[in-house]
C-alpha positions in Angstrom: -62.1 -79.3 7.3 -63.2 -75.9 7.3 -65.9 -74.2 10.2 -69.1 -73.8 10.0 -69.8 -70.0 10.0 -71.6 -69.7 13.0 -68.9 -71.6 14.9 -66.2 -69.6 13.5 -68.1 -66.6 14.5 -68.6 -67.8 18.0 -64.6 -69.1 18.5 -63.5 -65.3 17.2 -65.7 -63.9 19.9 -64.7 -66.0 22.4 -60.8 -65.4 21.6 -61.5 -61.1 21.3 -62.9 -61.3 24.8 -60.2 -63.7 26.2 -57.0 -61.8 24.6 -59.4 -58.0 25.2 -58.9 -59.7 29.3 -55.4 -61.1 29.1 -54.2 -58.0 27.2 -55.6 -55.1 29.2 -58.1 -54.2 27.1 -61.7 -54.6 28.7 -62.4 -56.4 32.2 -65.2 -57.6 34.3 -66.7 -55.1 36.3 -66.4 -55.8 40.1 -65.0 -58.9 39.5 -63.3 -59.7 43.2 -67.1 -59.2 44.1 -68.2 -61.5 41.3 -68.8 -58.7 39.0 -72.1 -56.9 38.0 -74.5 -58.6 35.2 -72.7 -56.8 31.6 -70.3 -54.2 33.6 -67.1 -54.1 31.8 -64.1 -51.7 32.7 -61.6 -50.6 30.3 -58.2 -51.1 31.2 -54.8 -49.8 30.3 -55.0 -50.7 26.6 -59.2 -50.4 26.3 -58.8 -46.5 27.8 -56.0 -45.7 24.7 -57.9 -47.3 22.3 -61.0 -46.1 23.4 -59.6 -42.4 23.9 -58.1 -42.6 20.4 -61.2 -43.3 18.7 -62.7 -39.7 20.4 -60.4 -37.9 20.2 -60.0 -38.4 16.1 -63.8 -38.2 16.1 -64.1 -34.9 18.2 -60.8 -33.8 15.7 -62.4 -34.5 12.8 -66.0 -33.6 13.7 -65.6 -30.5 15.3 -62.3 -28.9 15.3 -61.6 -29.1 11.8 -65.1 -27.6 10.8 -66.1 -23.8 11.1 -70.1 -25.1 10.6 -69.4 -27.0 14.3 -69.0 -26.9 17.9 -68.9 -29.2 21.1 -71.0 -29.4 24.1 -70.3 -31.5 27.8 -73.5 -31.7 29.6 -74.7 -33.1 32.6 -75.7 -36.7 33.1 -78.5 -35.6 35.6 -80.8 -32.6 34.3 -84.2 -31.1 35.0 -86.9 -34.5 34.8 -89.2 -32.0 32.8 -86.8 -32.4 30.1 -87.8 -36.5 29.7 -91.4 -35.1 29.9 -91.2 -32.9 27.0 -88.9 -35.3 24.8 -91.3 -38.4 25.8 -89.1 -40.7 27.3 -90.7 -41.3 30.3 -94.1 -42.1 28.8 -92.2 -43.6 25.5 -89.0 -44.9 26.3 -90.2 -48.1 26.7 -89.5 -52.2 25.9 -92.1 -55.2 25.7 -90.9 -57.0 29.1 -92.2 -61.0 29.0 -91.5 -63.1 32.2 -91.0 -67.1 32.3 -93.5 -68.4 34.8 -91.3 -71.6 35.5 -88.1 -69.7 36.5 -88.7 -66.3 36.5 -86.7 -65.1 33.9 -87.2 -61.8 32.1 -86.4 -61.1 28.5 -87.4 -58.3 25.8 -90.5 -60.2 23.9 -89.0 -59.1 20.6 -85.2 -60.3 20.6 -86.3 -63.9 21.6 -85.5 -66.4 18.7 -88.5 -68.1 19.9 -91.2 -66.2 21.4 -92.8 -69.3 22.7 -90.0 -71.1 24.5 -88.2 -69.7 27.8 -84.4 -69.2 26.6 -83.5 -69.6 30.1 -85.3 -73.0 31.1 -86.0 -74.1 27.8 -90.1 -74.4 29.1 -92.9 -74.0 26.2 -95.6 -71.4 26.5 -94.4 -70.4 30.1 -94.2 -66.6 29.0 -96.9 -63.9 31.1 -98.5 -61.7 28.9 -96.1 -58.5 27.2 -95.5 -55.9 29.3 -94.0 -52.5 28.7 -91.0 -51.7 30.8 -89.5 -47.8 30.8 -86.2 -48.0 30.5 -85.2 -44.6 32.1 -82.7 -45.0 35.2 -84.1 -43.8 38.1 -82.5 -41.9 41.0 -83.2 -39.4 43.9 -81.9 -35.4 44.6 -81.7 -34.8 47.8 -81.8 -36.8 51.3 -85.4 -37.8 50.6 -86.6 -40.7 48.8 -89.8 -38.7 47.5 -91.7 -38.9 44.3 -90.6 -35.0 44.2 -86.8 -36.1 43.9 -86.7 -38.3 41.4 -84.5 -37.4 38.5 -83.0 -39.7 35.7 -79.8 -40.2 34.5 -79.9 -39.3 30.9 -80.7 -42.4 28.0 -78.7 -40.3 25.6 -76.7 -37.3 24.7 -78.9 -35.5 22.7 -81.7 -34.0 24.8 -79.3 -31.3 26.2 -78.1 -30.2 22.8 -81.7 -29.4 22.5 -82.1 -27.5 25.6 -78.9 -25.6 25.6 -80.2 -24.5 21.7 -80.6 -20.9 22.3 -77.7 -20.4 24.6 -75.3 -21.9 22.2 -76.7 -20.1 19.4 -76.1 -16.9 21.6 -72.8 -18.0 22.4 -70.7 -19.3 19.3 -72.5 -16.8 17.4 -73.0 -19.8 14.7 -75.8 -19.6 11.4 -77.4 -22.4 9.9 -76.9 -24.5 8.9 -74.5 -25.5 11.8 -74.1 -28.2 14.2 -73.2 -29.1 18.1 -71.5 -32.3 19.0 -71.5 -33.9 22.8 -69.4 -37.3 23.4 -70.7 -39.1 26.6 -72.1 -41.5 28.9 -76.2 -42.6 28.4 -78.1 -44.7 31.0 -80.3 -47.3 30.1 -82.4 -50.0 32.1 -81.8 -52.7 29.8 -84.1 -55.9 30.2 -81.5 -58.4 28.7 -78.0 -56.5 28.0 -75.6 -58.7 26.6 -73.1 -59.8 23.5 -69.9 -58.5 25.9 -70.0 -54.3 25.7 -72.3 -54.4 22.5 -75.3 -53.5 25.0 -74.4 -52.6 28.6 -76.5 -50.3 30.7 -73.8 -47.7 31.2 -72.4 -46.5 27.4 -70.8 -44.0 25.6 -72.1 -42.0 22.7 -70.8 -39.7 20.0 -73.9 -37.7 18.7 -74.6 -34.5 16.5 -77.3 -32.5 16.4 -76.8 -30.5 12.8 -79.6 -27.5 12.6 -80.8 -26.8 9.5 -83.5 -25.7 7.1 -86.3 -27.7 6.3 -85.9 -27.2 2.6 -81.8 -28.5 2.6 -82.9 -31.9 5.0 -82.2 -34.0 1.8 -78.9 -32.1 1.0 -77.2 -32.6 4.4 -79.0 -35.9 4.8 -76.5 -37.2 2.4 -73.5 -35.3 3.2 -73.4 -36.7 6.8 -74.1 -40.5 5.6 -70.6 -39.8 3.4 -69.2 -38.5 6.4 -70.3 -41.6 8.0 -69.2 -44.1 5.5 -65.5 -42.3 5.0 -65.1 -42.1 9.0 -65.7 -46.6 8.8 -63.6 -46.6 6.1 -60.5 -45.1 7.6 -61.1 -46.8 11.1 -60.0 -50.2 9.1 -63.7 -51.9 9.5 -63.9 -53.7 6.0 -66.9 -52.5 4.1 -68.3 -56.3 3.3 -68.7 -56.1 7.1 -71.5 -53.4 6.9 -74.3 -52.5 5.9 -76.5 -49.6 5.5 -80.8 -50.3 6.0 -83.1 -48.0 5.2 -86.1 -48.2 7.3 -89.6 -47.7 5.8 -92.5 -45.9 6.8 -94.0 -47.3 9.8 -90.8 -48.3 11.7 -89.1 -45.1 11.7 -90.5 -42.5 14.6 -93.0 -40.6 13.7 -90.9 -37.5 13.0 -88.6 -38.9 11.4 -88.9 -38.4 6.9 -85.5 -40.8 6.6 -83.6 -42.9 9.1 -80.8 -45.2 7.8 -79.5 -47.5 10.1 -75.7 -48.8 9.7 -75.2 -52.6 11.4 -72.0 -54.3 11.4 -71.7 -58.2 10.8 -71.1 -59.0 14.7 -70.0 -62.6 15.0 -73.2 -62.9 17.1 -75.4 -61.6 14.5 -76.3 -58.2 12.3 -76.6 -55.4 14.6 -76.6 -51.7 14.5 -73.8 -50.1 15.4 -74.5 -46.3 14.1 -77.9 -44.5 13.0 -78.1 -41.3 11.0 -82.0 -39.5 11.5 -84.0 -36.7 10.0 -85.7 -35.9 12.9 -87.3 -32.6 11.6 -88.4 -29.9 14.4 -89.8 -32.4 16.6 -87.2 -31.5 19.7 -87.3 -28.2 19.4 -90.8 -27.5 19.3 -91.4 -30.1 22.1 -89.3 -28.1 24.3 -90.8 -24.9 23.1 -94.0 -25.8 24.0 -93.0 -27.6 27.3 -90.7 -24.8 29.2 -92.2 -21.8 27.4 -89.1 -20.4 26.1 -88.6 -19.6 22.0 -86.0 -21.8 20.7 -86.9 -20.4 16.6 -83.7 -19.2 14.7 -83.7 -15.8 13.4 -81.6 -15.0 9.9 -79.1 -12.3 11.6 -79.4 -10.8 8.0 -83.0 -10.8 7.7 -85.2 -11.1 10.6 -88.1 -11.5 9.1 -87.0 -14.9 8.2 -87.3 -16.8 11.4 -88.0 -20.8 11.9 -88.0 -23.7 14.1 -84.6 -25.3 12.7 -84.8 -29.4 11.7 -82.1 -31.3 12.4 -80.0 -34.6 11.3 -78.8 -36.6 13.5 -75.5 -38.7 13.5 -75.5 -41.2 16.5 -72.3 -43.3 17.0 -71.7 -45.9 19.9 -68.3 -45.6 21.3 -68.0 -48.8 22.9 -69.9 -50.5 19.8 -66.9 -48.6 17.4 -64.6 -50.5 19.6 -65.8 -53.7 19.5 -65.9 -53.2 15.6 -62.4 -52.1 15.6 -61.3 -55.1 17.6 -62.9 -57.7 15.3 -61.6 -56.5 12.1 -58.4 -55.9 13.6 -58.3 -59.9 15.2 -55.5 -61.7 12.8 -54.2 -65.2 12.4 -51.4 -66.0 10.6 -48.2 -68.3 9.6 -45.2 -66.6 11.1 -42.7 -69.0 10.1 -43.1 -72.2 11.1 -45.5 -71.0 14.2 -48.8 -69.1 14.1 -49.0 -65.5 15.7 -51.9 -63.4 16.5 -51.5 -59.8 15.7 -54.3 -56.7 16.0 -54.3 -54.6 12.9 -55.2 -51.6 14.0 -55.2 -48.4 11.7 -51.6 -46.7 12.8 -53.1 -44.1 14.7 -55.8 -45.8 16.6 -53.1 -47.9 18.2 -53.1 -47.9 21.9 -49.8 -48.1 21.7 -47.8 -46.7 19.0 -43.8 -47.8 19.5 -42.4 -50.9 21.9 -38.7 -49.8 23.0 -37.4 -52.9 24.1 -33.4 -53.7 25.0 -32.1 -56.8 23.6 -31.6 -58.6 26.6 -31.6 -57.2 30.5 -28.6 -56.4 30.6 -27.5 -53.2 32.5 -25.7 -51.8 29.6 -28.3 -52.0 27.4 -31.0 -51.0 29.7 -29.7 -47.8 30.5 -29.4 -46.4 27.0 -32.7 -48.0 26.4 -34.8 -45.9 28.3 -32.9 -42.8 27.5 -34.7 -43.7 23.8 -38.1 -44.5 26.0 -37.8 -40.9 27.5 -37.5 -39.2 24.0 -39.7 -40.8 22.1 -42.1 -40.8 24.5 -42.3 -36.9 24.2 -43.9 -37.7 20.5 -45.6 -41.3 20.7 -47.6 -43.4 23.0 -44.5 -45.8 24.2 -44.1 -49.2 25.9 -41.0 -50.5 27.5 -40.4 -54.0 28.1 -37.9 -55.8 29.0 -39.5 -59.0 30.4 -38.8 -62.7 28.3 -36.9 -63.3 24.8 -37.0 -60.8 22.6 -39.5 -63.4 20.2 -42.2 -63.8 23.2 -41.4 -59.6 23.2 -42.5 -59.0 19.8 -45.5 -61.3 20.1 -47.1 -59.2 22.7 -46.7 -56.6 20.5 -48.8 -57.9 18.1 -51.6 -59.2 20.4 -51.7 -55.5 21.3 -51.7 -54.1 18.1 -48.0 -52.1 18.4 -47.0 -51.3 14.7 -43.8 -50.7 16.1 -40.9 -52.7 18.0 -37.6 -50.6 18.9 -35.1 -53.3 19.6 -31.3 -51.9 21.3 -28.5 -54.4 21.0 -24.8 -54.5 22.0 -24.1 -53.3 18.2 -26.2 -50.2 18.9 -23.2 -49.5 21.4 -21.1 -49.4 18.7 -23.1 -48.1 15.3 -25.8 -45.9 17.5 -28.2 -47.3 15.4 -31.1 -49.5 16.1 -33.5 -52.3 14.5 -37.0 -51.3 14.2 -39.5 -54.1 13.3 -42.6 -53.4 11.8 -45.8 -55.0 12.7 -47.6 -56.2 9.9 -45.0 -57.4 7.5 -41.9 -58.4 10.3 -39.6 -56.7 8.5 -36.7 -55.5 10.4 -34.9 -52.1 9.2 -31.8 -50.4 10.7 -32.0 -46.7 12.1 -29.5 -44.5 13.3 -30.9 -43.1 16.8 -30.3 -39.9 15.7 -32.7 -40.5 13.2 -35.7 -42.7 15.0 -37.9 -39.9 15.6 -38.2 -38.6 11.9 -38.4 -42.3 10.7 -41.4 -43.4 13.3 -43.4 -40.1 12.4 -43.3 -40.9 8.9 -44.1 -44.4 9.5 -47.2 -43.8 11.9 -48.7 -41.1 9.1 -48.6 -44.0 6.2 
């Protein structure tokens, strides 16, 4: 008998976050001190697969363009900066407590807005409350209202500020663009669904400057940029989908927003958003700090504007989590059932297993001779612990594309079997040769 959806949905969660644990992927924050509500730390595996995600991002994003460049900001900067952008009088979510046990939830993410999710009491709810999600702290030795600062609730504001330098700098022209990957800050009310929302995240933004009158233009060539960058992380397209929201739920500035969400198995949720958000940033920070952060046309300067910009924001840890669940296989591997991660070759944690036959000293040794060479080229694992079967199975829980197995006959033939990840098959390669072979393999 087949599952319900819903229940399928929730047993594929359940099994991400148990083999994401077992695996070395993500773990409880804190945990020998019983952890912190939603804090999650990426281990051996999460940090590769995390770091390849960037890194191909930043690659593709900004080194390969001449029309871009990067940006590493700090998470703390100048409170007068959440002034002018409005988060700290804005940045706000409806906060509803439970009389009966005290529980606090966001009013408008409760499947019932009558009935305490918590306690399960009727009409127990105080009245809606809005609750600034900013993350407070303190400069300085003094807790005084004079010290407090914030640590930032995205990347972008510092793009913003840092406009006129960068222009100065790079010596870019519109239409051009500035991209910043890191942490945000936010107080969440009710974080949740594993590292889909967490209060510490990581963000891969652009801010592209442009004219007004080319908005629609380059509106549409970053929503293709956008759609071939899901593509080629693996994520099935029947697994998104791209919402336009209408007047009166976008922000004010905003002429187009298009939000991309991701069939989660815990519901439809965004997991990137693309934004016209005209000249509203700039202008705000022109008219807060005084300083003029117009564009002049290098070629005539009589042609100078406030540049509008579109906005790309991606979720690192939400990409991940996307990655993961498309990747999550079950299937018949003879007359047993194996799980397997089918990661996109190059987002891989790891990228070749070298593994000796059996522990034997006279395979081991020549074994991570291979593990030494290859390593100079690939992301390797050694292992040399269990049957070569149980061996190959934690390859595939981890998403390996490649197992590099050294027997006694590789004594004689200096050759070795390389098994491939999704289809088992099992090829014979002279040593001499592995290098050439795996290159060609991980590019396919």
């Amino acid at each position: 008998m087949n599952k319900p959806k819903e229940k399928f949905s929730e047993d594929k969660m359940k099994k991400i976050i148990s083999l994401a644990k077992r695996r070395g992927f993500i773990f409880p924050g804190s945990e020998i001190y019983g952890g912190l509500q939603n804090s999650w730390d990426y281990g051996p595996l999460g940090v590769e697969l995390k770091n390849n995600i960037k890194q191909e991002w930043w690659r593709r994003f900004v080194h390969a363009r001449a029309d871009m460049v990067g940006l590493d900001a700090a998470l703390i900067m100048n409170p007068q900066v959440w002034e002018a952008s409005g988060h700290i009088k804005n940045f706000t979510d409806p906060l509803v407590e439970c009389k009966q046990c005290h529980g606090r939830f966001r009013s408008d993410t409760l499947d019932d807005p009558n009935k305490c999710p918590k306690c399960g009491t009727k009409g127990s709810f105080t009245e809606s409350q809005e609750f600034n999600m900013m993350l407070e702290t303190y400069i300085g030795p003094a807790r005084e209202k004079a010290n407090i600062a914030y640590f930032r609730p995205e990347t972008a504001q510092a793009i913003f500020v840092d406009f006129k330098q960068i222009l100065d700098t790079s010596r870019k022209r519109i239409p051009f663009g500035v991209a910043q990957i890191g942490k945000a800050f936010r107080n969440e009310i009710t974080p949740g669904n594993y590292i889909f929302r967490t209060r510490e995240f990581e963000q891969m933004e652009i801010e592209f400057f442009i004219k007004e009158t080319e908005w629609e233009k380059w509106f549409e060539h970053w929503l293709g940029e956008m759609k071939t960058w899901i593509k080629d992380l693996g994520i099935d397209e029947k697994n998104v989908e791209y919402i336009e929201i209408p007047d009166g739920e976008r922000a004010h500035y905003s002429k187009r927003t298009v939000d991309i969400e991701y069939k989660f198995p815990f519901g439809q949720k965004e997991l990137y958003g693309l934004a016209y958000r005209g000249d509203y940033d700039l202008t705000s920070h022109m008219k807060e700090s005084g300083k003029d952060l117009s564009y002049t046309n290098p070629e005539d300067p009589s042609d100078k504007f406030v540049p509008h910009v579109i906005e790309p924001s991606l979720g690192v840890d939400r990409t991940l989590l996307a990655v993961m669940l498309d990747a999550y296989t079950e299937e018949k591997a003879g007359d047993e059932e194996r799980v397997v991660m089918k990661f996109e070759k190059w987002l891989a944690p790891k990228k070749v297993a070298v593994l000796p036959l059996m522990r034997k000293e006279e395979l081991v040794g020549p074994v991570k001779e291979i593990f030494i060479t290859l390593s100079k080229q690939f992301v390797c694992d050694y292992d040399e612990t269990g049957s070569i079967g149980k061996r190959y199975r934690r390859q595939d829980e981890i998403g390996t594309p490649y197992c590099v197995t050294f027997d006694y006959d590789s004594l004689e033939d200096k050759a070795v079997t390389v098994r491939d990840r999704d289809t088992m098959a099992q090829e014979r390669i002279k040593i001499e040769d592995l290098g050439e072979y795996l290159k060609k393999g991980l590019k396919g």
